[in-house]
N, C-alpha and C positions, 0 to 999 in steps of 0.2 A: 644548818642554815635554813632557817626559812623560807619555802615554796611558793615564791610571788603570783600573785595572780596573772593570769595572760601566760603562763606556761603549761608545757607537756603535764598533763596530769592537776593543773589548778585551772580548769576553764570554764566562764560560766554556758552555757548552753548557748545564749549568742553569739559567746567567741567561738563554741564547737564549730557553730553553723557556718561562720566566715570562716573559719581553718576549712571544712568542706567545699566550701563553694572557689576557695583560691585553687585548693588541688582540683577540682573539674575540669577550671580554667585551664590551668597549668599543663596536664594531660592533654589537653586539646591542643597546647601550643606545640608539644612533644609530639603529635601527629597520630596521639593513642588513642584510642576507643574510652570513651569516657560517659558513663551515663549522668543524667542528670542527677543534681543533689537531690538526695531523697525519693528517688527512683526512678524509674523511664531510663534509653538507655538513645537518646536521637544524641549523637555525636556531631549532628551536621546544626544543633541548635546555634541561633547567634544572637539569643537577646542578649542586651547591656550586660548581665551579668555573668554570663558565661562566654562573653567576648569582649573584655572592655579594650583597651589601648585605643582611644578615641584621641589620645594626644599624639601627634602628626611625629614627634623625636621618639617614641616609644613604635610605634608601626614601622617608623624605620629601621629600627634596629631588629624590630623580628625577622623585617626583611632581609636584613644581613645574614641571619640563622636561618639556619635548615634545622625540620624539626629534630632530625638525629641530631644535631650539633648542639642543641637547646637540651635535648636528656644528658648528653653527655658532659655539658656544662654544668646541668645540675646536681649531677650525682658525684660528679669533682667537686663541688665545691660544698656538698653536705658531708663528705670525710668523716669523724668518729661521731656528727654531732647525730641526734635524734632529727627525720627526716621533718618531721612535724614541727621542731623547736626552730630551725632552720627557718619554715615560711612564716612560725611568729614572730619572729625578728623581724621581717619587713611589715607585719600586719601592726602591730605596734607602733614602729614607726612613721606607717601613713594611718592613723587614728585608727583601725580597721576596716579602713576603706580599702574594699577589698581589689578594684580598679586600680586604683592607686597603687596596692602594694604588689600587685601582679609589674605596673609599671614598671616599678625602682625596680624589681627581679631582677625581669628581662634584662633593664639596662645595663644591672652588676655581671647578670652571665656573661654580655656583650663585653665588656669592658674586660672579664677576666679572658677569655678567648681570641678579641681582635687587638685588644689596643694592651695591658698589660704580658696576656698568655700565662696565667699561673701554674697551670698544670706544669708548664717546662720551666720555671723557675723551679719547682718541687721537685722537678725528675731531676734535673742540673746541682739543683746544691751545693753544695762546700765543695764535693769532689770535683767537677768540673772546673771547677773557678782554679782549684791549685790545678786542675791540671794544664791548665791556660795559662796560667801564670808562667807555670815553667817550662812552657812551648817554645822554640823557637823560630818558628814560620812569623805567621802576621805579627805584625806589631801591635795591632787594634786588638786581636784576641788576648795579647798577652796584657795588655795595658787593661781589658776591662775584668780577667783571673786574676792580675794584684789591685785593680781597685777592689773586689769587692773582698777579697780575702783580708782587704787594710782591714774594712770593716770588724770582720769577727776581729781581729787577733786584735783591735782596739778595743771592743767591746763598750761599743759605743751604746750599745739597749743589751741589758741582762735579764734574764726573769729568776729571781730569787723569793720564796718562801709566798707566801698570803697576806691577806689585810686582815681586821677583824671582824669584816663578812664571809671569809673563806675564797677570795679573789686571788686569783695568781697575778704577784706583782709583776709589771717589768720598769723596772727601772732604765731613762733614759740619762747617757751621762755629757752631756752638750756640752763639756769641756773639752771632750775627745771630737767633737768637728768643728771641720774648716771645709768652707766650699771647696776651696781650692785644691784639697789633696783627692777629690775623684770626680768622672763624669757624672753629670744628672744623670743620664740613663741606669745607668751602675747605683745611685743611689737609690732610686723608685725602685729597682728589681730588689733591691736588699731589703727595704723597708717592707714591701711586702715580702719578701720571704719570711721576715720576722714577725709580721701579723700573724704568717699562715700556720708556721711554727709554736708561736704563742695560742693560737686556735688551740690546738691540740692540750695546751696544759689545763684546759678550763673543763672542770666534770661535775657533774648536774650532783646536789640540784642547785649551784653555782652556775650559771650562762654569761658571768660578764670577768671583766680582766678589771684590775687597777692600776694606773700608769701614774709614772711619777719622774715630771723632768726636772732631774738635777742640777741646779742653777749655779752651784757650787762653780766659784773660779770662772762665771762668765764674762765675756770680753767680748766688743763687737766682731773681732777676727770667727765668734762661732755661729755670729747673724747669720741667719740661710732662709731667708723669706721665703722661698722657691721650695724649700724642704717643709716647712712647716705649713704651704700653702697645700702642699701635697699632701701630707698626713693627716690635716682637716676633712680634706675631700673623701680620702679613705675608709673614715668613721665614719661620716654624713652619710655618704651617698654609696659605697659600697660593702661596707661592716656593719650594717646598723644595729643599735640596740649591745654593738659587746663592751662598752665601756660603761662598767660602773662609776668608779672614780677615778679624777686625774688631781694630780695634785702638783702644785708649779712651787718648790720648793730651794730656799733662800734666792730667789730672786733680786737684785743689786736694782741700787737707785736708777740707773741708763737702763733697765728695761721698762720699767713703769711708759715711757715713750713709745716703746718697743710696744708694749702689749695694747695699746688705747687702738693703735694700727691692727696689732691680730686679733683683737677679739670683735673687729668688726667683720672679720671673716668668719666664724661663728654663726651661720645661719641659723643651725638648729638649737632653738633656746632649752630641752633637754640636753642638750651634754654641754653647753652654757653652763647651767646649776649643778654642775657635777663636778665641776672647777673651782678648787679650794686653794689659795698662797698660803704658804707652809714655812715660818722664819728661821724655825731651830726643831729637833730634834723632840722637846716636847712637844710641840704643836703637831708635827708628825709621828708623832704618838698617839696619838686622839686615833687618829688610822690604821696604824699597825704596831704590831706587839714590839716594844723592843727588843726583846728576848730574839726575833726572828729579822730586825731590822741590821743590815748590815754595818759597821766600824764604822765605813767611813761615811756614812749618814747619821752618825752617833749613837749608833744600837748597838748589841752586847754581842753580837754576831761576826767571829772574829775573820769568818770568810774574805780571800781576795779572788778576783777575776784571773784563770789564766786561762789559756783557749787551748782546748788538744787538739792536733792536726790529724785531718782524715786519713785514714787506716787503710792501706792497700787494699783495692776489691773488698772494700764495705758493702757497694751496692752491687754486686754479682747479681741477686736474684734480679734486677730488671732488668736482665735480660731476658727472662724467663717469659716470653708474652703469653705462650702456651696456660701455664698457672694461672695468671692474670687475668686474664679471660673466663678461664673456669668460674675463677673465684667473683668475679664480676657479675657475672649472671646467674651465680646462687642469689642472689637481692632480694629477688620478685617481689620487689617491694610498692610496684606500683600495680600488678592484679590484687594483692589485698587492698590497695586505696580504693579501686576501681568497687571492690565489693562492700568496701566502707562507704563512701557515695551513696552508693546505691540502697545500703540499712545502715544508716546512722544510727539507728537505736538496736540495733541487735545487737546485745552483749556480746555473746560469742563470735560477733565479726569484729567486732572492734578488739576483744583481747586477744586473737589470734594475727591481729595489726600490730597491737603492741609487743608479742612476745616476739616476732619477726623482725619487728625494728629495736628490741632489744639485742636480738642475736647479730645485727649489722653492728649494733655501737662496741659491742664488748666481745665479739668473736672475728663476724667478718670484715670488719675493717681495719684491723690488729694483724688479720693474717694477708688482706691485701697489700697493708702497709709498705711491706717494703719492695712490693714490685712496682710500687706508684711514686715515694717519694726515698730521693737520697738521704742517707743518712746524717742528721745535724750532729752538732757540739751536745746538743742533750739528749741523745742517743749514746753516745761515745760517753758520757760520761758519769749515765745510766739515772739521772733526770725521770727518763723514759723508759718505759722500760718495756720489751718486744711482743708484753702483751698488753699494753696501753695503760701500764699502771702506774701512777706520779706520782713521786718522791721530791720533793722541792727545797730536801737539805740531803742530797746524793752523797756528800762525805762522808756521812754519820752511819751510812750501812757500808757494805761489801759491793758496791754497786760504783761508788764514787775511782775517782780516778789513781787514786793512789801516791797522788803530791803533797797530801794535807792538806789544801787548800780547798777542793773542791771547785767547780765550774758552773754554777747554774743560780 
């Protein structure tokens, strides 16, 4: 695959400079010692560019964060990816206006800590949900462990094989919802737990997913305005930059109405053009191989969806805070920003950056892994595998589940 421009490793010198001058920012929001880009080390600096949030919703929201809560937001939410790849996702998306993309940040931290809480959707997982499910105290606990377990064992969004950009699909199967069978609440924690999940399958030098809703057998009973208003906002304003393609596939005459309505929620006119209608199985071909396209999208992929259920003390080790801890603060990955800052152009500081933040994507976040996050369905059914390595047809090795059928 091909190494697009505006990423880790294809930058031109002015993207370096904006990558530089967001982490200065950023460190200063964290409450860190931060020298100025390109040398000097006045931490207490506050021109425009190494202070922006001049917009009055973004100030607010720093105020909500304490700068510990704002590191620790952001090192949750940079998980296996490269810490760099991470803030050009947002620099990209606000043109690399480097104000601008410190803005959205902030906002997505805010948002994953006060109003979603990601980190405890991740730590909670599958396991807690059945084990709520089969509580029998509250009624409200139990009612929200079988909505969301409805979810998986309907398997409502799967992530099966690639595109032929090398994109991890997920297919969504919108015949399997109805508002009706779970709370909102319960549906937003699941949808992001499946973004957060789907994070994890995407490995450079690949940074985006391909998504594709299957229209197949749609009926107004699977209308969910509310759901799809949600999962807009999601990619806009807090995922930005990880959809490559989406593709809206056999679509029926009563949506064409439907859609004139959602595509004016479509702010952002890149992932507008990244939305292709798909009638048949050729035309979803154009995208992805049939060879790797599932049956019943008409690909030669004889795969069906069945869900394995969570495995006793899966997640033991998060109990382990002690570990966790340790393993947290091997990072030190923001005293080499600090020293990158400061020599931009000294070789040897910047590739003792990168060999550091190599060792976080492919060692230490593989062995954090699972005192941070429960174990999913593509863990169990070895998708995934305990050293972060993706297999996207888990049947076909020693790894898969042992039904024949395979899960992922």
């Amino acid at each position: 695959m091909e190494l697009l421009e505006g990423r880790v490793g294809n930058l031109t010198p002015e993207q370096e400079s904006k990558l530089i001058e967001m982490w200065a920012v950023v460190l200063r929001r964290c409450g860190s010692h931060s020298p100025s880009p390109g040398g000097g080390n006045d931490a207490t600096d506050s021109s425009p560019k190494e202070a922006p949030m001049t917009d009055q919703t973004a100030n607010s929201k720093v105020a909500e964060m304490s700068p510990e809560e704002i590191r620790s937001a952001l090192w949750a939410m940079v998980q296996a990816e490269h810490p760099d790849g991470l803030f050009l996702r947002f620099l990209r998306a606000r043109k690399w206006d480097v104000d601008k993309a410190v803005t959205m940040l902030v906002a997505t931290l805010q948002w994953r800590t006060k109003v979603m809480h990601v980190e405890e959707i991740l730590r909670d997982g599958e396991g807690l949900a059945l084990e709520e499910e089969s509580s029998t105290g509250d009624s409200a606990t139990q009612r929200r462990g079988k909505d969301f377990m409805f979810q998986m064992r309907a398997g409502k969004c799967i992530v099966r094989g690639v595109d032929k950009s090398g994109r991890p699909v997920c297919i969504v199967r919108v015949r399997q919802h109805f508002q009706r069978d779970q709370s909102e609440e319960v549906l937003k924690r699941w949808v992001v737990y499946v973004i957060e999940t789907a994070r994890l399958a995407i490995t450079p030098p690949c940074d985006t997913a391909a998504l594709i809703f299957d229209l197949t057998g749609f009926g107004m009973g699977n209308l969910d305005y509310v759901l799809v208003k949600f999962i807009i906002e999601c990619f806009e304003a807090n995922y930005p930059e990880m959809l490559g393609k989406v593709m809206v596939h056999k679509a029926p005459w009563i949506f064409t109405g439907i859609w004139k309505l959602v595509s004016t929620w479509i702010a952002d006119p890149v992932i507008a053009n990244k939305i292709s209608f798909t009638a048949n199985t050729k035309e979803l071909s154009q995208y992805i191989d049939p060879e790797g396209l599932p049956k019943e999208l008409g690909g030669k992929d004889p795969w069906e969806y069945s869900y394995v259920e969570p495995i006793t003390d899966e997640n033991a080790k998060m109990r382990d805070t002690v570990t966790k801890e340790q393993l947290l603060a091997a990072r030190a990955f923001e005293e080499a920003t600090r020293q990158w800052i400061s020599k931009p152009k000294d070789e040897d500081t910047k590739t003792r950056r990168n060999e550091l933040a190599a060792r976080i994507i492919k060692e230490n976040y593989w062995q954090l892994d699972p005192y941070i996050r429960a174990r999913s369905l593509w863990d169990r059914i070895g998708m995934r595998t305990p050293e972060g390595d993706i297999n996207y047809f888990p049947e076909k090795t020693t790894h898969g589940n042992g039904n024949g059928k395979g899960s992922a």
